[in-house]
Structures are given as structure tokens and as C-alpha cells.
C-alpha positions as CSV (number, residue, x, y, z in Angstrom):
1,X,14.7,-17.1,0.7
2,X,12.4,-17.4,-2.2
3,X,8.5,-16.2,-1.8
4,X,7.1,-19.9,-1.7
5,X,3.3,-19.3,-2.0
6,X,1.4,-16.5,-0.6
7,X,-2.6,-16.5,0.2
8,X,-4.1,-13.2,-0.2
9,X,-7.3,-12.7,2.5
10,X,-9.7,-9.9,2.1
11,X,-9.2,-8.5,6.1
12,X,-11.8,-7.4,8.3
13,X,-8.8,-5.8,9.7
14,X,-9.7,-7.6,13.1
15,X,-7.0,-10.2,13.8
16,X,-4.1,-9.1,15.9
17,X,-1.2,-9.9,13.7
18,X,-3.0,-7.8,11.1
19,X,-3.7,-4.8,13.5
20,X,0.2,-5.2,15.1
21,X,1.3,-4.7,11.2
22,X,-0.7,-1.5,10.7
23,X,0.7,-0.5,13.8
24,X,4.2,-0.8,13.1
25,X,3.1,0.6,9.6
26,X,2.2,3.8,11.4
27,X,5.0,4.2,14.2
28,X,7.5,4.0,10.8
29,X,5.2,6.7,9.1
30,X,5.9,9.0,11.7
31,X,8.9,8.0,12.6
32,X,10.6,8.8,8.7
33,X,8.1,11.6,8.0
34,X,6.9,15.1,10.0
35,X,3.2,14.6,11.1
36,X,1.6,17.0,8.4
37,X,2.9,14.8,5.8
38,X,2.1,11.3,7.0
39,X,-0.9,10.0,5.0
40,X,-1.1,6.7,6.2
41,X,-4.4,5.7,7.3
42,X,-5.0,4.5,11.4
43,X,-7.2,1.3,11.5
44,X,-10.5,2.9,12.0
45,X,-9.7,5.1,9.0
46,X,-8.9,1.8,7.1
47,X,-12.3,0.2,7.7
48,X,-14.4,2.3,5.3
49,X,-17.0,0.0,2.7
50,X,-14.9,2.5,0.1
51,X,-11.3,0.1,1.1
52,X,-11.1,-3.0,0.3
53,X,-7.6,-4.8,2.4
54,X,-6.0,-7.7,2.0
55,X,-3.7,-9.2,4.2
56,X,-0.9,-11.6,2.6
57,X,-0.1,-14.7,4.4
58,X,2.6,-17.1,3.7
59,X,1.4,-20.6,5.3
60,X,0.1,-18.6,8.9
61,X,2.6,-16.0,8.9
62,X,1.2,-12.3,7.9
63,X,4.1,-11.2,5.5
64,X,2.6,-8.0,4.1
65,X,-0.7,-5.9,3.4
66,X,-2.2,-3.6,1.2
67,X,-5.9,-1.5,0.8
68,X,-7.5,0.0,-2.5
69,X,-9.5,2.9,-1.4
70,X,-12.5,4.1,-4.5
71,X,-12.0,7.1,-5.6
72,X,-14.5,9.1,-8.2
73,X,-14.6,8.0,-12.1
74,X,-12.8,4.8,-12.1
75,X,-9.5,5.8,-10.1
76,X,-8.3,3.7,-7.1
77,X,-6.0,5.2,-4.2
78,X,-3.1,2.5,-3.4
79,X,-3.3,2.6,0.9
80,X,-1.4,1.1,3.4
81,X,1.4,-1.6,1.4
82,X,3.0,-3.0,3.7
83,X,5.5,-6.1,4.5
84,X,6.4,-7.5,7.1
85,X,10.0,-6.2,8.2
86,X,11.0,-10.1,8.9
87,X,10.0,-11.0,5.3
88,X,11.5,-8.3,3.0
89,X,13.7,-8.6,0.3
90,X,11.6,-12.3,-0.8
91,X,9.4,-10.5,-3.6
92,X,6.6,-10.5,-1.4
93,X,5.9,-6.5,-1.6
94,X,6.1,-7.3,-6.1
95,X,3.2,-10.2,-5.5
96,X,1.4,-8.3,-3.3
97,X,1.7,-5.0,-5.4
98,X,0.6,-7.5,-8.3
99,X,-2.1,-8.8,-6.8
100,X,-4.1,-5.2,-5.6
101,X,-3.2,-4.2,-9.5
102,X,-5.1,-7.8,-10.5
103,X,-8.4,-6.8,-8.4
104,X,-8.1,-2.9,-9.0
105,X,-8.3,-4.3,-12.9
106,X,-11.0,-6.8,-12.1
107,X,-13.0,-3.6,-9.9
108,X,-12.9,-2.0,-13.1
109,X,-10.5,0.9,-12.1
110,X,-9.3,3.1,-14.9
111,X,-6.0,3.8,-12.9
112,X,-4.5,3.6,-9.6
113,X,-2.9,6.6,-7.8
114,X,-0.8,6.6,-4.4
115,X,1.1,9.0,-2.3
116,X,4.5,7.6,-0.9
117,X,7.3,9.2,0.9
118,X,10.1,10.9,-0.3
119,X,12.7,10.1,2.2
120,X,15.4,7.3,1.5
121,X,13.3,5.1,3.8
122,X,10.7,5.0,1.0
123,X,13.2,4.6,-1.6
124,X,12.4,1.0,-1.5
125,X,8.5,1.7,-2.5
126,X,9.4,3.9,-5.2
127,X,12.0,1.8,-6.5
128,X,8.6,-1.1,-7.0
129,X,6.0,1.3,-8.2
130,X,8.8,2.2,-11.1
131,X,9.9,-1.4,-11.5
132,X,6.0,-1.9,-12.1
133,X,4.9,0.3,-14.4
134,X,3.9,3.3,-12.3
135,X,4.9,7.0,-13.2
136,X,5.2,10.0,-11.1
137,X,2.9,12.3,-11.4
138,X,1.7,16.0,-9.5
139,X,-0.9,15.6,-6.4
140,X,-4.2,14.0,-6.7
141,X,-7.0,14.6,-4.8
142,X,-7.0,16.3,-1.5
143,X,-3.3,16.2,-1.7
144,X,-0.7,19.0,-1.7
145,X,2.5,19.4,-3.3
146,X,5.0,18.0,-0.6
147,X,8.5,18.1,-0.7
148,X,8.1,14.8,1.7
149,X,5.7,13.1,-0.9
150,X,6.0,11.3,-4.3
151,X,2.8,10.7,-5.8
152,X,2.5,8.0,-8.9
153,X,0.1,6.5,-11.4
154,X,-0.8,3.4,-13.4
155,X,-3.3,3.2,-16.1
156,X,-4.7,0.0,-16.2
């Protein structure tokens, strides 16, 4: 099924559905990935005034998520994207993608970096970053080279 229309919500991360997501988010992380390389963020991590999240809602249904963190001169760290496991395979995780590129742009970001995994469970992420312009690229940041970790960029 098509994505009909989705309503993106800047999230105070405080409504249950939302939290239950990031949960789910986080039991996958380490359920794909050893613990030393899981670099999602837990839901007090998440609320920071650096992150910005917004939640994606089709009608009342949560169908996905997705946080820009600020990072120094201009660059924005892609955090926790997310959708929903019911709601896959609609184009949901493209609009969403589409839309944190649209207010990283508006922020004024330079670029936006992320860290994803590098098992065939995250060949589904990488496979959308690619499709969307993004390149790999080495570690950024506090990051290390990890033979569990992709990391990728966009200039905007």
C-alpha cells in the first residue's frame, strides 16, 4: 500500500507510541549489533536541546521517526530513523529521510553525517541513504573505524 499522507510532528519524545518505537528501535540495535558498536541513542540521550525529533504519523498511526543532532560548523548527525515494522516497504522511511534533509537544509546545515550498521539487517538503510544521494565516507566525530559500522554523508 501506497504512503497516503504523512504529518511530520516535532516530538517531545513523551507519548507512548513514540517511546514504544524507540524501544523496539533499541532492542533491534542490540539484537543485530555487539553492544560496543550500537550507537543508537536511549530516550533520555535523545532529549538534548542539540536534537531536534520528529515523529511521522499517517492519520493517528506512528509509522516512523527520525532526530537531527547539531554538530560543530554546520554539520548535522542523522539519529535514530526509524519505521514502524508494520509500515515498511510503503516509502515512508524515503519521505521521512526527505523530510529531516528539508529541515537539516532550512537549519542551515552544511552536511549531514550518520553512522548505520553494517550487517544485512541494515542493508535496507544503506540501500536509502545511497538511493538519496548520500556517500560513504571514514568515521566522523567521536567515532571509530568499525567493521560493524558504515558511516555516510550528504552535502547539502
Amino acid at each position: 500500500m501506497p504512503v497516503v499522507s504523512l504529518r511530520f510532528e516535532l516530538d517531545d519524545l513523551t507519548r507512548p507510541e513514540v517511546i514504544r518505537l524507540l524501544e523496539e528501535h533499541l532492542e533491534d540495535m542490540y539484537a543485530v549489533s555487539p553492544a560496543e558498536s550500537v550507537h543508537a541513542l536511549d530516550l533520555e540521550a535523545l532529549r538534548v536541546p542539540e536534537i531536534a525529533f520528529w515523529s511521522a504519523w499517517e492519520g493517528t498511526e506512528l509509522v516512523g521517526c527520525g532526530a537531527l543532532k547539531s554538530l560543530a560548523e554546520g554539520d548535522v548527525e542523522l539519529k535514530s530513523m526509524r519505521t514502524s515494522t508494520h509500515a515498511r516497504g510503503r516509502g515512508i522511511a524515503t519521505a521521512l529521510l526527505r523530510h529531516l534533509i528539508e529541515q537539516a537544509r532550512a537549519a542551515g546545515g552544511r552536511r549531514i553525517l550518520l553512522e548505520t550498521g553494517s550487517e544485512d539487517f541494515h542493508a535496507p538503510a544503506r540501500r536509502l541513504y545511497a538511493g538519496n544521494g548520500f556517500t560513504e565516507r571514514p568515521p566522523f566525530g567521536s567515532y571509530a573505524l568499525d567493521p560493524n559500522s558504515v558511516f555516510f554523508e550528504l552535502s547539502l
